[in-house]
C-alpha positions in Angstrom: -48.5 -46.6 -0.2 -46.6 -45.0 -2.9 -44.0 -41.7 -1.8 -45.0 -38.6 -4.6 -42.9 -35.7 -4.9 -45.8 -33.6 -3.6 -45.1 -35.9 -0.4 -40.7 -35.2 -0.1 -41.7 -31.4 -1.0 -44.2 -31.6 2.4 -41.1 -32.7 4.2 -38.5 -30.2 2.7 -41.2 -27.7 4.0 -41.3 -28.6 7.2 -37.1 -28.8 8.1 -35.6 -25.9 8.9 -32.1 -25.1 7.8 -30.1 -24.8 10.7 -28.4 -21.7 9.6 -31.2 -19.4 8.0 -33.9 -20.7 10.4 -36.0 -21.3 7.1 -37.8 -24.3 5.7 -35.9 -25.4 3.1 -38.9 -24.6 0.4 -39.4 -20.7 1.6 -35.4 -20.4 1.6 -35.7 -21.8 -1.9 -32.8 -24.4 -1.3 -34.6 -27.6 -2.7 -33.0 -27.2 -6.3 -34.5 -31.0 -7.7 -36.4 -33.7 -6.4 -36.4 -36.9 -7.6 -38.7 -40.2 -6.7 -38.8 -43.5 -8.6 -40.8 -45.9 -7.0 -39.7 -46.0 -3.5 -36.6 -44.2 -4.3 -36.4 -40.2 -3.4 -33.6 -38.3 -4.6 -33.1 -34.5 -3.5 -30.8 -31.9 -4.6 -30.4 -29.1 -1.5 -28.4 -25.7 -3.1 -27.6 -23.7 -0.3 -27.4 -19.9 -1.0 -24.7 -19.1 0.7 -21.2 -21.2 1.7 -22.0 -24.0 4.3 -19.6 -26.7 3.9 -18.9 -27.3 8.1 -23.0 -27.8 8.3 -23.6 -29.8 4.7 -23.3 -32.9 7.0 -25.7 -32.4 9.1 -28.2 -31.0 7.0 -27.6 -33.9 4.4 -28.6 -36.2 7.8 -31.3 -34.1 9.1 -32.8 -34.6 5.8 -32.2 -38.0 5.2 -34.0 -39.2 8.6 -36.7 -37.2 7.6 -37.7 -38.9 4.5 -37.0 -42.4 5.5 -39.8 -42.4 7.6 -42.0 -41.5 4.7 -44.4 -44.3 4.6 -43.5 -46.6 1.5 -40.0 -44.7 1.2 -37.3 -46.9 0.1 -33.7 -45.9 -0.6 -33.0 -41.8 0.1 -30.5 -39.9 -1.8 -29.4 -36.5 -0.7 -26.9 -34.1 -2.1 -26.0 -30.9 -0.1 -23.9 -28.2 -1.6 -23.8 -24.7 -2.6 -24.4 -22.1 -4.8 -23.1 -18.4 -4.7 -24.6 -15.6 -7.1 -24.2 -12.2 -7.7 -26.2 -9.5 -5.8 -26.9 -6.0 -6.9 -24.7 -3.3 -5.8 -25.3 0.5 -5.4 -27.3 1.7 -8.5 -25.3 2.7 -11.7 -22.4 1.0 -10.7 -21.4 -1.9 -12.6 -19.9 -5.4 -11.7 -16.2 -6.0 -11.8 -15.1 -9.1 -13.8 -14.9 -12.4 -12.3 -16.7 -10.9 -9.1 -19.7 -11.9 -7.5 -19.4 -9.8 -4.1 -17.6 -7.4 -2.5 -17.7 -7.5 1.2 -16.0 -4.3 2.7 -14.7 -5.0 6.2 -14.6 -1.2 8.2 -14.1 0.3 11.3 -14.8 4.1 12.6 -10.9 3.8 14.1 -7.0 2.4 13.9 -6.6 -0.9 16.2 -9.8 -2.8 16.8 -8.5 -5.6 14.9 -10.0 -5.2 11.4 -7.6 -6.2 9.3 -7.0 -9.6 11.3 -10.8 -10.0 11.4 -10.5 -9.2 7.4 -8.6 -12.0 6.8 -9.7 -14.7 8.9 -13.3 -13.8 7.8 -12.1 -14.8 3.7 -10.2 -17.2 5.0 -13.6 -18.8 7.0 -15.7 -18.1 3.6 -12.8 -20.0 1.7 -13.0 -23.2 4.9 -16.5 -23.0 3.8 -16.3 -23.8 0.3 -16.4 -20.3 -1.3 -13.6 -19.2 -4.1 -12.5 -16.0 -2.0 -10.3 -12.9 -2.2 -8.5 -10.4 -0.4 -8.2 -7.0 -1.3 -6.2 -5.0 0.8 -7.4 -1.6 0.5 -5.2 0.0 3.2 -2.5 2.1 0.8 -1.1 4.2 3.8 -0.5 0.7 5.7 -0.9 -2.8 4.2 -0.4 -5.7 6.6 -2.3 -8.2 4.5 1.1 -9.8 2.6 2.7 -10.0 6.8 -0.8 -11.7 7.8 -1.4 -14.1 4.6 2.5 -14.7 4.9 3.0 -13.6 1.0 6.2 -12.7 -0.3 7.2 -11.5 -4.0 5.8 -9.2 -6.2 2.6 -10.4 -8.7 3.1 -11.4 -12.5 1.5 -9.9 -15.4 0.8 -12.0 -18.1 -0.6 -9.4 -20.3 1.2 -6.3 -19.8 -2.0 -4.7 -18.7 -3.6 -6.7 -15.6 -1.7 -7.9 -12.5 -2.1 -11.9 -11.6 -3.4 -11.8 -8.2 -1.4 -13.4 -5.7 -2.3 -17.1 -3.7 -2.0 -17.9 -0.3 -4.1 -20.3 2.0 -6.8 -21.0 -0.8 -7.3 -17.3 -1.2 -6.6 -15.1 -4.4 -4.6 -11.6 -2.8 -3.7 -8.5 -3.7 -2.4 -5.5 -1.8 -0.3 -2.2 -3.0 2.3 -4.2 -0.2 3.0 -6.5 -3.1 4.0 -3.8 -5.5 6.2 -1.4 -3.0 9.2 -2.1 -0.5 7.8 -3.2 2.6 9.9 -0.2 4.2 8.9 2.3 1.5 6.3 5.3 3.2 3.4 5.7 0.9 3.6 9.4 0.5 0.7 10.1 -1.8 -2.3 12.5 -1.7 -6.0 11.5 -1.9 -5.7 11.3 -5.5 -3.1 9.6 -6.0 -4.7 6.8 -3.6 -7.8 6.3 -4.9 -6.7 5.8 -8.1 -4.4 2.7 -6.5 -7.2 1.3 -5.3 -8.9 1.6 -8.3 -6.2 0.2 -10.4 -5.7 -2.6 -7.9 -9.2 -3.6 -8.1 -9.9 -3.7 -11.5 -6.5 -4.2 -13.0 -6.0 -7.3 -11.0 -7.0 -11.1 -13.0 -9.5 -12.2 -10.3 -10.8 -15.5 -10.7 -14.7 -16.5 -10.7 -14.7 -15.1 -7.0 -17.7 -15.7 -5.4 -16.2 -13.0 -2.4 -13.7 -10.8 -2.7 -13.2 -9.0 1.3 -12.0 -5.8 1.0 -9.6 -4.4 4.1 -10.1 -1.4 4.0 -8.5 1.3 5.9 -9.9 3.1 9.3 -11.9 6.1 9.5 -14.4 7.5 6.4 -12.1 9.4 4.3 -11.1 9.4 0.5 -11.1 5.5 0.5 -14.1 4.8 1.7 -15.8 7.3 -0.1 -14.3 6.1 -3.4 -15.4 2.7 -2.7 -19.5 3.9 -1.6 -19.2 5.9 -5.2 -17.3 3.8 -7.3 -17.1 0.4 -6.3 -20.0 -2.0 -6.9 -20.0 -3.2 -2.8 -22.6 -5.8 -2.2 -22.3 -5.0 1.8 -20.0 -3.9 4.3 -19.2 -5.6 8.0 -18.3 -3.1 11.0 -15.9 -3.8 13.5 -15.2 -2.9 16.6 -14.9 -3.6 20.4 -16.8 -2.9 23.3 -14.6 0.2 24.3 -17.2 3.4 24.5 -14.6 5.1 21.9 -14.2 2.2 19.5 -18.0 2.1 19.5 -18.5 6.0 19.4 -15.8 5.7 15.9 -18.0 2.1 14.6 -21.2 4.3 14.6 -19.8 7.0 12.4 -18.7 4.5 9.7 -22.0 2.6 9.5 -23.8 5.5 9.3 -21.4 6.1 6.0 -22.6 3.1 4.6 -26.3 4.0 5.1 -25.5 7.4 3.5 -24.2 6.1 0.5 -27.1 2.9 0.6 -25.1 0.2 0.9 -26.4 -2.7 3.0 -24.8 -3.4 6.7 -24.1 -6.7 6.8 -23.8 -6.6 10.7 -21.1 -5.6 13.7 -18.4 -7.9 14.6 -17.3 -7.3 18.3 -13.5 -8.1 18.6 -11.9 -7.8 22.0 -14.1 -8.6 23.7 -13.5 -11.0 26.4 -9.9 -11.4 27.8 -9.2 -14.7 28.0 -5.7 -15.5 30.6 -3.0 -17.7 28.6 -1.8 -19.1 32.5 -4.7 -19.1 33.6 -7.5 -19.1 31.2 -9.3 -16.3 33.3 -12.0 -14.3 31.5 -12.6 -11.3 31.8 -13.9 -8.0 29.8 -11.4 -5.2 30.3 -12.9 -3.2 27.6 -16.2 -3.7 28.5 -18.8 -5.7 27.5 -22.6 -5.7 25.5 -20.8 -2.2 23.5 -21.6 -4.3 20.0 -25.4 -5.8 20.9 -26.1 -2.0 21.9 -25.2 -0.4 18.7 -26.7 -3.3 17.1 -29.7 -2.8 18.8 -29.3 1.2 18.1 -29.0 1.2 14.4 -31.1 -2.2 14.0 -28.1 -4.1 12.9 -27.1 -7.5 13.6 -24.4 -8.6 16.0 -22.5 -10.8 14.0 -20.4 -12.6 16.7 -17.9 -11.6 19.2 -14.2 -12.8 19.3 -12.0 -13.0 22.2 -8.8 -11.3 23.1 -6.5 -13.7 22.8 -2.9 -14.1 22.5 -2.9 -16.4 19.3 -5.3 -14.5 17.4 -2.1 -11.6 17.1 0.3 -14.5 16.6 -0.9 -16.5 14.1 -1.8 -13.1 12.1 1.6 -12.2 12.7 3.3 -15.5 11.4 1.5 -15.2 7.9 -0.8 -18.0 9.5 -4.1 -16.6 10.1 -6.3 -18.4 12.9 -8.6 -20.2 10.6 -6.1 -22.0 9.0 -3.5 -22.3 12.1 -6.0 -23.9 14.3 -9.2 -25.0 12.1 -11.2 -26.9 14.8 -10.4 -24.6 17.4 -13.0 -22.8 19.1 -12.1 -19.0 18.0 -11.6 -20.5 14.3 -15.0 -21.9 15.0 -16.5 -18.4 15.4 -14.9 -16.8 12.6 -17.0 -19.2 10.4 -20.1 -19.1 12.2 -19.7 -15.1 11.4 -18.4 -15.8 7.8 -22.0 -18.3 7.4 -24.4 -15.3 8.9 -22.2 -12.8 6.2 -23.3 -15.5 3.6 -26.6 -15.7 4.5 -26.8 -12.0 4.8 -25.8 -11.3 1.1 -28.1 -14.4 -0.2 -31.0 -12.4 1.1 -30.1 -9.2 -0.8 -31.1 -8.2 -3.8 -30.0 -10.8 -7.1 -28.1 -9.2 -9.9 -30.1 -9.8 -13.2 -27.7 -7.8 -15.6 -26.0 -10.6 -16.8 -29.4 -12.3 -18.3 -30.2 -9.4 -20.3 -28.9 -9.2 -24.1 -27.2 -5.7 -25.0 -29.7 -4.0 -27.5 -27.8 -2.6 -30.2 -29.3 0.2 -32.5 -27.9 0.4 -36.2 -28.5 3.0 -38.9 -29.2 0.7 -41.9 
């Protein structure tokens, strides 16, 4: 009994990718398929970055077509492939950037610029071309945390060369300034930097580029709702009542201004004892599935408290890279996957595919 390709389609419809909980066919991830005889060759193109599950995928689909009746040999290639999604309306793309992912929190101190980081860094371990923007003029800790040092070259005279750390493509106003120097500027004066810093900066075919970006919902954030094409922002907080009752104000910035929630991360929350290895949730615990549940968001994941999270940040070593098959590294990238997977559902941005019409007197 001859294997069709009606036959292979059948099976892709029937697996479910372990990540988006779709069938391959209604995720639209089956990008050729192939049979020659007995021979069935499949393409999978993942929408979002999934290199720590193209394994098992590759495996779970394999097994299922051997058993085709009449299949012979079975070829399958798993990898990835990152668009660009539409942003708020009448703002345009920046060059050399798919999506902007802006990482936020209502307050100072929940851990969003460590989460920042090790969130590109996770989209990076999963085969993503990633960068950092650190948004936070008043108080940029993304050169101490990436562990970057120098100031960035221009080859042009007009652009800034971004600067490269840990796979990722970096730049912050830290870079540019003395890292004792107070940042004495007005709201003007800031938003402007981060304007310049975005779209002065040579970024590279980035399929992300994470955005730190400062706490609270003032000048910065606003200039970034209005100005900056963002394709979806990620909350974070803990499960402290006034870390939450901050959180809530922020997304309900982003759904002012119609940009999408991507979900809550919950930092913080579990204690874990480094004697000991106690657990235990001084802060509190379920604050991040409520508000979730609240604002019908998705909780993202939840990180624990832990004493090498602040170490590693601190030694220019982020988790992600410090300890890759650790567990809490492990998280990160389950969270940086459900971003991915997020943003591959949104909205495609067609601008690119339509010629500019030109009219001419003649």
């Amino acid at each position: 009994m001859a294997v069709s390709e009606q036959d292979v389609r059948a099976v892709l419809g029937e697996l479910v990718d372990p990540v988006s909980g779709k069938d391959y066919v209604a995720g639209k991830s089956v990008k050729s398929v192939k049979v020659s005889g007995a021979d069935i060759a499949v393409e999978i193109a993942l929408g979002y970055p999934g290199k720590g599950v193209w394994a098992s995928i590759r495996a779970q689909i394999a097994d299922a077509l051997a058993r085709l009746p009449g299949a012979g040999r079975v070829e399958v290639g798993v990898g990835s492939r990152i668009v660009a999604h539409a942003a708020q309306r009448g703002v345009k793309l920046i060059p050399g950037v798919k999506n902007i992912i802006a990482v936020a929190s209502g307050k100072g101190g929940v851990g969003k610029s460590t989460t920042a980081v090790n969130l590109a860094l996770a989209l990076a371990a999963e085969g993503a071309v990633v960068g950092m923007l650190d948004a936070d003029i008043y108080g940029p800790s993304q050169p101490t945390m990436l562990g970057i040092a120098g100031k960035p070259e221009s080859k042009d005279g007009k652009s800034i060369e971004p600067m490269e750390r840990h796979g990722l493509q970096a730049m912050s106003i830290g870079f540019l300034i003395d890292a004792e120097t107070p940042m004495v500027w007005r709201g003007p004066m800031v938003t402007q930097a981060l304007q310049q810093l975005l779209t002065e900066t040579r970024w590279r075919d980035l399929d992300y580029l994470v955005v730190d970006l400062p706490p609270g919902t003032g000048d910065i954030q606003l200039t970034l709702a209005q100005q900056v094409p963002v394709t979806g922002a990620v909350i974070v907080t803990t499960p402290q009542d006034i870390a939450l009752l901050d959180a809530r104000k922020g997304l309900k910035m982003f759904q002012k201004v119609n940009i999408p929630i991507l979900g809550i991360v919950e930092n913080m929350s579990i204690h874990i004892c480094s004697r000991c290895g106690h657990e235990e949730h001084i802060f509190g615990e379920g604050g991040g599935a409520r508000m979730g549940t609240d604002y019908q968001v998705d909780l993202l994941g939840e990180l624990p408290l832990d004493i090498r999270i602040r170490e590693e940040a601190d030694s220019g070593t982020p988790t992600v890279v410090a300890d890759p098959d650790g567990r809490i590294a492990g998280i990160y990238r389950q969270i940086a996957r459900k971003v991915a997977l997020k943003i591959a559902d949104l909205q495609q941005d067609h601008s690119a595919a339509f010629p500019k019409i030109v009219i001419k007197n003649t």
